[in-house]
C-alpha positions as CSV (number, residue, x, y, z in Angstrom):
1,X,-17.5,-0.1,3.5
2,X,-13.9,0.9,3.9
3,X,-11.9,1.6,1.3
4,X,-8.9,-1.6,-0.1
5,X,-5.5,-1.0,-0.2
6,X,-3.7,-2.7,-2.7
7,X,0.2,-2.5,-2.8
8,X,1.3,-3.7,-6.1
9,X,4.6,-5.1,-7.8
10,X,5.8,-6.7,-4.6
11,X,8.8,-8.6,-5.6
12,X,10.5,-9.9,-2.2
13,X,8.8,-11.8,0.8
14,X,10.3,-8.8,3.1
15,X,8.4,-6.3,1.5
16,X,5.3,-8.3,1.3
17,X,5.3,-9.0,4.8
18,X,5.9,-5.5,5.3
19,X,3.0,-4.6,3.4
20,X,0.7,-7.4,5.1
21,X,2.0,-5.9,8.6
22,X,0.9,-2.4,7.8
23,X,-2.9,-3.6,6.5
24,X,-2.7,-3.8,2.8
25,X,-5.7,-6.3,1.3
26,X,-4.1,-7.2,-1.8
27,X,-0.7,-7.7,-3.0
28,X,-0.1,-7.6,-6.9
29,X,2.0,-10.0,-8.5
30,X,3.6,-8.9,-11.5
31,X,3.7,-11.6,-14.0
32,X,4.9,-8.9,-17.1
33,X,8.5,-9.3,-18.0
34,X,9.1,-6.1,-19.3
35,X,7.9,-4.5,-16.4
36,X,11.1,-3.8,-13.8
37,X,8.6,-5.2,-11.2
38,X,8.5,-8.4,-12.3
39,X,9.1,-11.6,-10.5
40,X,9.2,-15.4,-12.0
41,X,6.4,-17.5,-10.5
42,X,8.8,-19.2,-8.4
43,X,9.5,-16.1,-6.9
44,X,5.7,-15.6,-6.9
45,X,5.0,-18.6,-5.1
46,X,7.5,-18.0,-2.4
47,X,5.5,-14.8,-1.5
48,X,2.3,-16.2,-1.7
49,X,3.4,-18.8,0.5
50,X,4.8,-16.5,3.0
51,X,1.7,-14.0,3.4
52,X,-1.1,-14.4,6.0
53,X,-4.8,-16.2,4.2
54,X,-6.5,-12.8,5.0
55,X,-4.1,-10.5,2.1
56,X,-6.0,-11.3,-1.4
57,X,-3.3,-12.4,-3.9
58,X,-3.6,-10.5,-7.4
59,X,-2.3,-11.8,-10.4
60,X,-0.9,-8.9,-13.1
61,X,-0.7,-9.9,-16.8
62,X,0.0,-8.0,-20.3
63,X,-1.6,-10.0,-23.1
64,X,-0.1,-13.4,-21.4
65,X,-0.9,-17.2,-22.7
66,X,-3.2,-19.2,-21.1
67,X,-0.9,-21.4,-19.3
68,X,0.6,-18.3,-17.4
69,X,-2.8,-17.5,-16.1
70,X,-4.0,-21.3,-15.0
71,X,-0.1,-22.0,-13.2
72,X,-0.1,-18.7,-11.7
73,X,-4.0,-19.7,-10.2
74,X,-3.0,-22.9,-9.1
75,X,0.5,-22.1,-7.8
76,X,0.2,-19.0,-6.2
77,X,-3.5,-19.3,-4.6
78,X,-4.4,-16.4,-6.6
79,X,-7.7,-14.8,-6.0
80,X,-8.4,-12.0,-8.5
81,X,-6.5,-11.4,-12.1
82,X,-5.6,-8.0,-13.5
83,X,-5.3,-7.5,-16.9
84,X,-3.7,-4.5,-18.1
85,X,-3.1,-5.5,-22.0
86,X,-5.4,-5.8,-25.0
87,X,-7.2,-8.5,-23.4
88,X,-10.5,-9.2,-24.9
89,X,-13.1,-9.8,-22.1
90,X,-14.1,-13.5,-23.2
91,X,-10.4,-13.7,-22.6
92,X,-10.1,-12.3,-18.6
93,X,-13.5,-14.1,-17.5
94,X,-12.8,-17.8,-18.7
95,X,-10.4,-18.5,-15.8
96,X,-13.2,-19.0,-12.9
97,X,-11.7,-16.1,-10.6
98,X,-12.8,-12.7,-10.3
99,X,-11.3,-10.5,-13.3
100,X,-10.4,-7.1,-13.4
101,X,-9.5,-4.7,-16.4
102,X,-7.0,-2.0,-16.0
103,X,-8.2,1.0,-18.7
104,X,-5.7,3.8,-19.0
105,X,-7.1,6.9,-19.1
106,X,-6.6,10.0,-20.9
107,X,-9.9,11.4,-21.1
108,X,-13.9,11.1,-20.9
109,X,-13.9,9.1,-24.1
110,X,-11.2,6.3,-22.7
111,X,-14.5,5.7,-20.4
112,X,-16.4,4.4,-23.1
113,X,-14.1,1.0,-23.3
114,X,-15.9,0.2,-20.1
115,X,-18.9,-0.9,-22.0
116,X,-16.7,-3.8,-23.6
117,X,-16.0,-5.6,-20.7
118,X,-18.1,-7.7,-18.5
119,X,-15.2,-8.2,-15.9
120,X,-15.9,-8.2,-12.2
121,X,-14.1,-4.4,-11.8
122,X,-12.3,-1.7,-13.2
123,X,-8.7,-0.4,-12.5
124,X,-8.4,2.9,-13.8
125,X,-4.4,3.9,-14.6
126,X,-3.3,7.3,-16.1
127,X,-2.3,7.0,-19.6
128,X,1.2,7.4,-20.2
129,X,4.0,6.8,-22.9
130,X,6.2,5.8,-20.7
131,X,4.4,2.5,-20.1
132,X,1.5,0.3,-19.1
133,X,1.7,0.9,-15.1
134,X,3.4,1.9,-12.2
135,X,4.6,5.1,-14.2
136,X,3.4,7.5,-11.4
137,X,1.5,9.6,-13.1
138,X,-2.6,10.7,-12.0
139,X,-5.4,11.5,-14.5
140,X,-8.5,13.6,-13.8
141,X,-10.2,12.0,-11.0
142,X,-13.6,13.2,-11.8
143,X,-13.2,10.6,-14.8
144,X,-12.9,7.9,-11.7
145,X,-16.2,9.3,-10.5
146,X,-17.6,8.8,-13.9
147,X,-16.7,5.7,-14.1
148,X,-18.9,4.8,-11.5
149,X,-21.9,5.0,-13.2
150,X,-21.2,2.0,-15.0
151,X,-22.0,-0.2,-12.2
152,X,-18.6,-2.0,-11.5
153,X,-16.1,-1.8,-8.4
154,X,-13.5,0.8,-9.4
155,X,-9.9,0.7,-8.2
156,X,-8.3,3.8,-8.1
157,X,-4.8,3.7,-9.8
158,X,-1.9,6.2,-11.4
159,X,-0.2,9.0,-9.2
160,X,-1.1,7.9,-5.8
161,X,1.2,8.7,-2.9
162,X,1.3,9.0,1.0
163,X,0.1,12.9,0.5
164,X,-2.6,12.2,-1.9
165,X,-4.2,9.5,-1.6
166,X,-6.3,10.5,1.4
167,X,-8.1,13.5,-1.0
168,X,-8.3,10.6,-3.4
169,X,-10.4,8.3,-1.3
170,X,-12.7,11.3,-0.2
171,X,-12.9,12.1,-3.6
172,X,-13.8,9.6,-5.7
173,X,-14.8,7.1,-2.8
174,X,-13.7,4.0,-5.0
175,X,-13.8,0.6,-3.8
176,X,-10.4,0.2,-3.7
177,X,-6.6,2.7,-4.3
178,X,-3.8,1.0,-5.9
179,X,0.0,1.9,-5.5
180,X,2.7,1.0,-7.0
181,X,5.8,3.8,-7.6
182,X,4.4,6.4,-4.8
183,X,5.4,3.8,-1.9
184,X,9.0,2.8,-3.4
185,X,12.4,3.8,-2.9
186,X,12.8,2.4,-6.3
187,X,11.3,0.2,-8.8
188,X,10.4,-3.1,-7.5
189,X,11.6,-2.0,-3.7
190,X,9.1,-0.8,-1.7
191,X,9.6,1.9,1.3
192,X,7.9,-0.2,4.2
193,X,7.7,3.5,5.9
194,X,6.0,5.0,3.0
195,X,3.3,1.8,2.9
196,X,2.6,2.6,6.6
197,X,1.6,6.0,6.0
198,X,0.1,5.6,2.9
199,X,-2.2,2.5,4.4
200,X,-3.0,5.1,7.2
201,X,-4.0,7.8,5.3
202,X,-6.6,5.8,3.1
203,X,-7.9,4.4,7.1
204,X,-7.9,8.1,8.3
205,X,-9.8,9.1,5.3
């Protein structure tokens, strides 16, 4: 099975469709307003709207209400939710879609919070002060092989670029890479040249 792409923190129609065009799967929406990627769910809808049926729309929280989650589903035709706070599981499975819990990792033992969470797949994110996400920094990808073991679909998240990612996918083999920083020319704006090449390398690999 070949390996997703995910582009995440899309937060114009251009760059969606930019990403849709070059073969992403998914597209994350960034429902965090502290996050420099975020976009309101009007803004959300409008990019949903626009996308081709065949790119999965992905719903990011941090620790959001209830609410969020069900407008956001209904809205946005959202087909998996990422949650990247301190969800409890009860909490990211009661929603009826496919769930899936973004652990930051900073060593073996961050591995072991796997075992609390009966969500439909793992994102595993380097661990960084500077923030939650899209930081750009990679952790020890051996721990993404580790991971495995647990059973669960792993996306493959923190520190992937163009140049990297295709030793990541042979690597680790997850199920799917994430991106979020490596393909932007800033936060929030994405570099439709550096989606291109980074969508090719995962293919080539």
């Amino acid at each position: 099975m070949k390996t997703q792409v995910k582009i995440c923190g899309l937060t114009s129609v251009a760059d969606a469709l930019a990403a849709a065009e070059a073969g992403a799967d998914m597209i994350g929406l960034m429902f965090y307003d502290q996050s420099p990627r975020h976009i309101t769910l009007a803004t959300a809808v409008e990019i949903s709207r626009a996308l081709p049926p065949f790119v999965q729309r992905v719903g990011v929280f941090v620790n959001p209400a209830e609410a969020l989650v069900t407008r956001a589903i209904a809205e946005c035709g959202l087909s998996l939710l990422q949650f990247h706070g301190d969800e409890a599981s009860d909490f990211c499975t009661q929603f009826g879609l496919m769930s899936l819990k973004a652990i930051r990792v900073r060593d073996a033992a961050s591995l072991k919070q796997l075992d609390n969470f009966h969500t439909d797949a793992f994102l595993l994110d380097a661990y960084s002060k500077a923030g939650l996400g899209g930081t750009g920094e990679k952790f020890n990808w051996d721990l993404a092989i580790a991971a495995q073991k647990f059973g669960k679909p792993i996306f493959l998240a923190g520190g992937l670029t163009p140049e990297n990612v295709a030793d990541a996918v042979k690597q680790v083999r997850p199920f799917a890479v994430d991106v979020s920083s490596g393909v932007e020319s800033a936060p929030g704006k994405k570099d439709a040249a550096k989606v291109r090449a980074f969508i090719a390398a995962v293919r080539a690999a």
